[in-house]
C-alpha positions in Angstrom: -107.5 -21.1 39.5 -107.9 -18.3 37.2 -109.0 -15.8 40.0 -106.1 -17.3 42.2 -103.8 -16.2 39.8 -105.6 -12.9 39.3 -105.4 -11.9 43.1 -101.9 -12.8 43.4 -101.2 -10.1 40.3 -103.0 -7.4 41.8 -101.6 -8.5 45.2 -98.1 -8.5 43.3 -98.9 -4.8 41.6 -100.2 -3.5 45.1 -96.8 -4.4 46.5 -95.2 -2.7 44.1 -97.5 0.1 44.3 -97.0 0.3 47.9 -93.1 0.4 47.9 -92.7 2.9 45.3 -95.1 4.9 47.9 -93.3 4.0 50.9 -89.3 4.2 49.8 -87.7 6.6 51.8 -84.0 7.7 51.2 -83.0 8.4 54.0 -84.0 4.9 56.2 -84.1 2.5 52.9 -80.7 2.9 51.4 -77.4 2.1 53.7 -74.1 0.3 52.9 -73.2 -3.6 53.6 -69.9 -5.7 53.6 -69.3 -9.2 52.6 -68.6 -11.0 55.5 -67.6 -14.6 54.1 -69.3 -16.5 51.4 -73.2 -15.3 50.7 -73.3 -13.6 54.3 -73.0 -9.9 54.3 -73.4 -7.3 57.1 -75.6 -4.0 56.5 -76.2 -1.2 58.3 -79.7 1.0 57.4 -81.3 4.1 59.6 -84.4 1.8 59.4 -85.3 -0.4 62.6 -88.5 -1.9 60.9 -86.8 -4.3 58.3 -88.3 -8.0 58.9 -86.0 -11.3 57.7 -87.3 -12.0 54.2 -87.1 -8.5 52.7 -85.4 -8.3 49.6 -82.7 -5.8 49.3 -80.3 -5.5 46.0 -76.6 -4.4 46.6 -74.9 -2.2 44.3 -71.0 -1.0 43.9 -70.1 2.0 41.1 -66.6 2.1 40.2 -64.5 5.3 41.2 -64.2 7.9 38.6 -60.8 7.3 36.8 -61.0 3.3 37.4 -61.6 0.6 35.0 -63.5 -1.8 37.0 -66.9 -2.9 35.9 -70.4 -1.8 38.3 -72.2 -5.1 39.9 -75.4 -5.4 41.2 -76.4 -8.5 43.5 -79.8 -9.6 44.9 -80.2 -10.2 48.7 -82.5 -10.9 51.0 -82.3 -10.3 54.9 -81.7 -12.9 57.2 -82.1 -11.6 60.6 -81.5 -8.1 62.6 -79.0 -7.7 64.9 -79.3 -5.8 67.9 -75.1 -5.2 67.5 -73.0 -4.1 64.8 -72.1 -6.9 62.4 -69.1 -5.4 61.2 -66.1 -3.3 62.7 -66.3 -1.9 59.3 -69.7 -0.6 60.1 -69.8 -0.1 63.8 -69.3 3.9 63.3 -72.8 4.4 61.8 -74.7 3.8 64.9 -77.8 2.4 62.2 -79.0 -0.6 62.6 -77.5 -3.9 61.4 -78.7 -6.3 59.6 -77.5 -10.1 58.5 -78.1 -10.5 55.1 -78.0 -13.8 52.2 -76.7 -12.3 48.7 -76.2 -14.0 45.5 -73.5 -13.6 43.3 -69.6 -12.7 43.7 -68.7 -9.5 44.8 -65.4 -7.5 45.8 -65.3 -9.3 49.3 -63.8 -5.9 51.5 -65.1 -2.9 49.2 -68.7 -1.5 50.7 -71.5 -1.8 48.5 -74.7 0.5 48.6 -77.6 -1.5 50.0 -81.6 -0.8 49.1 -84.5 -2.1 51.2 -88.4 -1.4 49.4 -86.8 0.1 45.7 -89.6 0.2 43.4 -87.9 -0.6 40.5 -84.4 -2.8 39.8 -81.6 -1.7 39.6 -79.4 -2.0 36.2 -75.8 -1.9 34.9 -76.0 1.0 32.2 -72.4 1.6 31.3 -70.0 2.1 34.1 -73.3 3.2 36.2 -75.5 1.5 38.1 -79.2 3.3 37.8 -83.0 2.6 38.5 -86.2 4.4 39.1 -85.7 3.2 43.2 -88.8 5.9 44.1 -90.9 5.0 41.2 -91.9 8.5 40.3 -90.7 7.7 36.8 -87.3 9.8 37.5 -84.0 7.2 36.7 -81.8 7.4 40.1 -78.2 7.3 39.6 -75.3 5.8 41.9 -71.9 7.0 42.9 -68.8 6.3 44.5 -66.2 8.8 45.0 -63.2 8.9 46.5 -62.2 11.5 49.3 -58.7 11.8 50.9 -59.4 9.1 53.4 -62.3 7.7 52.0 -65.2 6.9 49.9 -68.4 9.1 49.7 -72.0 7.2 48.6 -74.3 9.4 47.1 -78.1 8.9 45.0 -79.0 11.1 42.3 -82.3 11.7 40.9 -81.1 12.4 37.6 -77.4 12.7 36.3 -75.2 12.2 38.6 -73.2 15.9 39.9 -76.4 17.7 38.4 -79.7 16.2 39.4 -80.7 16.4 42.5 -78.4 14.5 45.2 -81.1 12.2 47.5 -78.4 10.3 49.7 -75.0 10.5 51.3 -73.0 8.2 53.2 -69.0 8.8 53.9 -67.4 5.6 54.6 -63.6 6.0 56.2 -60.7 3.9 54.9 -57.7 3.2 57.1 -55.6 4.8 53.9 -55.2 7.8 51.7 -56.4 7.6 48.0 -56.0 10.1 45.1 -59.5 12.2 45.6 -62.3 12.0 42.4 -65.5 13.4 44.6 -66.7 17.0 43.3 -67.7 19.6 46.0 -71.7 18.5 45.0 -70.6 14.4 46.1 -70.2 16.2 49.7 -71.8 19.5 50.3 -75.1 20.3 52.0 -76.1 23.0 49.0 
């Protein structure tokens, strides 16, 4: 029993080990929607993702707001070989049906991470984690542009670390802008 129990912690460590290794920002982190209940729609550049991967969902509050950060835990049910969500059907990724826990904010987008080494936490008004495991705390953002919200991950502070993804997602309305020229430029 003891040995049982010993594999399935180095097991457990080397599948930890290997996602830290294997996280890529640019196919591992996308955005999802609630769709109704505990069923969510995601989009994410990756075409590998198999039903049971976990995934944890995250939404920052807008500079200037009030409104508390959540973090949910998911897990995905199936992939879809057509966009789940009208919301989403501009990306052109790949979309994926997904299970999630917990309430949420049922028509704002939410950041969505497949493979993240570490979890992610509520630290303030920020939602951060080490999602690369290289020991560097990743920070989440939402901004708002004049039709829309901008996604970004920071390795570091957010605005002056090192900006590792970006996804614009358009609203069908104008909002006050909060982004910075480094939520949105290619420097």
């Amino acid at each position: 029993m003891k040995q049982a129990s010993l594999l399935l912690s180095t097991a457990a460590l080397f599948a930890i080990a290997v996602s830290a290794q294997t996280f890529d920002y640019a196919k591992d982190i996308g955005l999802a929607v609630a769709q109704s209940g505990n069923t969510w729609c995601a989009i994410l550049r990756d075409s590998a993702l198999v039903p049971g991967t976990l995934v944890q969902l995250a939404w920052v509050p807008v500079p200037t707001t009030d409104d508390a950060p959540e973090v949910l835990a998911g897990v995905i049910r199936e992939r879809l070989p057509k966009p789940c969500s009208t919301d989403l059907d501009y990306y052109q990724h790949h979309s994926y049906l997904l299970e999630v826990r917990g309430t949420s904010r049922m028509r704002s987008p939410y950041f969505v991470l497949a493979r993240a080494a570490k979890p992610l936490a509520i630290k303030a008004s920020s939602v951060v984690g080490d999602v690369d495991g290289d020991g560097v705390i990743e920070s989440l953002r939402i901004c708002t542009s004049h039709e829309g919200l901008h996604f970004t991950v920071w390795s570091g502070e957010p605005l002056k670390g090192k900006r590792r993804f970006h996804q614009y997602y358009h609203l069908d309305y104008d909002v006050e802008p909060t982004c910075t020229e480094a939520d949105y430029s290619d420097k």
